[in-house]
C-alpha positions as CSV (number, residue, x, y, z in Angstrom):
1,X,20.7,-58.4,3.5
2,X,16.6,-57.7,4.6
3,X,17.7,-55.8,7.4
4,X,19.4,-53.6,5.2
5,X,16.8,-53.3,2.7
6,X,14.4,-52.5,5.6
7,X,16.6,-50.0,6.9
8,X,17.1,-48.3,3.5
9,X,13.2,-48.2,3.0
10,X,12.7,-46.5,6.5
11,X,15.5,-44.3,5.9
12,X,13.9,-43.3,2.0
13,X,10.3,-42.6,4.3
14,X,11.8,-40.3,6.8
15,X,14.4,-38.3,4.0
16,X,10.8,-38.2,2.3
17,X,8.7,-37.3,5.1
18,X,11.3,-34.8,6.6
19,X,12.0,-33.2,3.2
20,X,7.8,-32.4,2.9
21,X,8.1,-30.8,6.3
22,X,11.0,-28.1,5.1
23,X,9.2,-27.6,1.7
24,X,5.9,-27.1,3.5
25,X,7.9,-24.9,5.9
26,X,9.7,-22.4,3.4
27,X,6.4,-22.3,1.4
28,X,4.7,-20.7,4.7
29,X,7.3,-18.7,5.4
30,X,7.8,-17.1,2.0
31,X,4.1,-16.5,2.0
32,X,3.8,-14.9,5.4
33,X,6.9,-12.8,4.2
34,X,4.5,-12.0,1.3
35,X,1.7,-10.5,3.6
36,X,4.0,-8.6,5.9
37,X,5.9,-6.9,2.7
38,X,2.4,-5.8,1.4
39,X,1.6,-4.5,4.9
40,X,4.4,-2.7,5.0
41,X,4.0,-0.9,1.9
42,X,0.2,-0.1,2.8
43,X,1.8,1.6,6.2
44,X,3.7,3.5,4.3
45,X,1.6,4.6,2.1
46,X,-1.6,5.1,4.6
47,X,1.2,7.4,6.3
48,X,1.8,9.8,3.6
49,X,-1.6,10.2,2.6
50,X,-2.6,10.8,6.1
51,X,-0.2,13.3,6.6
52,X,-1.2,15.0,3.7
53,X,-4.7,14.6,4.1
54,X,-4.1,16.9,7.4
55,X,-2.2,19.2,5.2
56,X,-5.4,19.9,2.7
57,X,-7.7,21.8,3.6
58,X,-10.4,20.2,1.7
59,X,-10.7,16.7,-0.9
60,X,-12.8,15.3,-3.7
61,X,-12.9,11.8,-4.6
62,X,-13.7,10.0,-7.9
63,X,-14.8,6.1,-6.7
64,X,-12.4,3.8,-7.4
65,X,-9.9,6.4,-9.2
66,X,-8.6,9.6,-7.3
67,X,-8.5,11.0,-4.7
68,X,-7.5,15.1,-4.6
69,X,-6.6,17.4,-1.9
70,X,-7.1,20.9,-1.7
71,X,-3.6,23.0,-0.1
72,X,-4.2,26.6,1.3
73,X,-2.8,28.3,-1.5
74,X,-4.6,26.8,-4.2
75,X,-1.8,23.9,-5.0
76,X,-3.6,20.0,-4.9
77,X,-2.1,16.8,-5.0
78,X,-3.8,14.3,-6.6
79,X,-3.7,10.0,-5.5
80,X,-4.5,8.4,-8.7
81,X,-5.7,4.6,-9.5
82,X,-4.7,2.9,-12.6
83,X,-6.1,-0.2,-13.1
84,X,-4.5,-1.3,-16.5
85,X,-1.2,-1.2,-15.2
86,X,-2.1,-1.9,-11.6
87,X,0.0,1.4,-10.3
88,X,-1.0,4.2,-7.6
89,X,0.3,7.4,-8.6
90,X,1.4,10.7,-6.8
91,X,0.8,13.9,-8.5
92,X,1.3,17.3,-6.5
93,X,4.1,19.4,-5.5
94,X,7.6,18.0,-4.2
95,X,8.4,16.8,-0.3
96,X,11.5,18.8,0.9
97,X,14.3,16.4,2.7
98,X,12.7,17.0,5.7
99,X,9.4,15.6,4.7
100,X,7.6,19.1,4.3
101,X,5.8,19.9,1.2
102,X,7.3,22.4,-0.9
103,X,5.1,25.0,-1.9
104,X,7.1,27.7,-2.7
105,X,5.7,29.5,-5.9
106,X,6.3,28.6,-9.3
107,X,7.5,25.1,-8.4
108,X,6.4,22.2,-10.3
109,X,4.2,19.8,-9.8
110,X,5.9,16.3,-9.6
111,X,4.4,13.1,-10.6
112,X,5.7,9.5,-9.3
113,X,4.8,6.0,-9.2
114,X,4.2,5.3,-5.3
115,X,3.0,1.6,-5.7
116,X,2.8,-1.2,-8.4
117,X,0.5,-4.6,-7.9
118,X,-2.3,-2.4,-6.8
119,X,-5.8,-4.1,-7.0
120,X,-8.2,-1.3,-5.9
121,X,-7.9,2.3,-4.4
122,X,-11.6,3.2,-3.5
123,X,-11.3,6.8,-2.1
124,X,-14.8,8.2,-0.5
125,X,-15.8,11.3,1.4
126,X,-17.7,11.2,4.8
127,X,-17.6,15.3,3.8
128,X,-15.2,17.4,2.3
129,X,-12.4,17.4,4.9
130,X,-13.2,13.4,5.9
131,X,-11.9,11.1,2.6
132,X,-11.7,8.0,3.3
133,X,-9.7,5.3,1.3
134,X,-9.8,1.5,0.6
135,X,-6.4,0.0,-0.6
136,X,-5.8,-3.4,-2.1
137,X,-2.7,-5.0,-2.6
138,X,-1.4,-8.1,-3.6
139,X,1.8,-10.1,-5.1
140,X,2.7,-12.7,-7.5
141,X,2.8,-15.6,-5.1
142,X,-0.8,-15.3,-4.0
143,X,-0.5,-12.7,-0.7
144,X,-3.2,-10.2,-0.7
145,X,-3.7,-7.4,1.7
146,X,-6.3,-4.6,1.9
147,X,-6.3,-2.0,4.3
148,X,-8.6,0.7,5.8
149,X,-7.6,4.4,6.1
150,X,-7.5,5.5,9.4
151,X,-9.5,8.4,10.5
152,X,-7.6,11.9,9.4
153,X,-9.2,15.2,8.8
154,X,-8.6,18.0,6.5
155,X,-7.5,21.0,8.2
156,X,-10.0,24.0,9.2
157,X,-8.0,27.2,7.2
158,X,-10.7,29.4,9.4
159,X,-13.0,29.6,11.8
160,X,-16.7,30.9,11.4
């Protein structure tokens, strides 16, 4: 009768001790999950505003709010910070199927939510065809990521 009262107390401290290990174990991997979902959205994003940063031919910035870019033509788009409802917003003409901006005349500008759980978009200018960008995101569980634009430049529409 001990020895099975030993052996149910040493099987209650390894269900115990092995059951901490998986908890432990999902909890990291739900939270490294977490960090590679927000650096996937940041890639995506940094991606399209890249690309369209090389489409503009010149940007302004207000810190911490928007960032515009200028298209030949006189059409903008315009990346804008929201901080009350934590949302980055796209405002500026439509992308065709095939990823191109379409700037045929009289088209409408479209507006769309690109990103909720944003902390911070701090756009800056190195000069007017250099903006630079500062993206913050984060979850509910506690993953944050902030990311660094990359170096893009504005087009040159001529040359002196």
């Amino acid at each position: 009768m001990v020895e099975l009262l030993i052996t149910s107390v040493i099987m209650g401290v390894i269900f115990a001790t092995g059951s901490n290990v998986m908890v432990t174990q999902i909890r990291v991997s739900s939270q490294q999950e977490s960090l590679r979902r927000l650096q996937d959205h940041w890639g995506r994003i940094n991606h399209l505003v890249d690309s369209e940063i090389t489409e503009s031919s010149s940007a302004t910035a207000v810190p911490g709010t928007s960032l515009t870019l200028s298209l030949a033509g006189g059409q903008t788009i315009t990346y804008t910070y929201d901080g009350g409802t934590r949302t980055m917003t796209r405002t500026g003409p439509p992308i065709n199927d095939n990823g191109t901006l379409n700037l045929t005349g009289g088209t409408a500008n479209v507006s769309s939510v690109l990103l909720t759980n944003v902390d911070a978009f701090s756009p800056t200018l190195n000069n007017s065809r250099e903006p630079a960008y500062t993206l913050a995101l984060s979850d509910g569980l506690g993953a944050s990521f902030t990311g660094l634009s990359s170096s893009c430049r504005s087009r040159t529409s001529s040359f002196p």
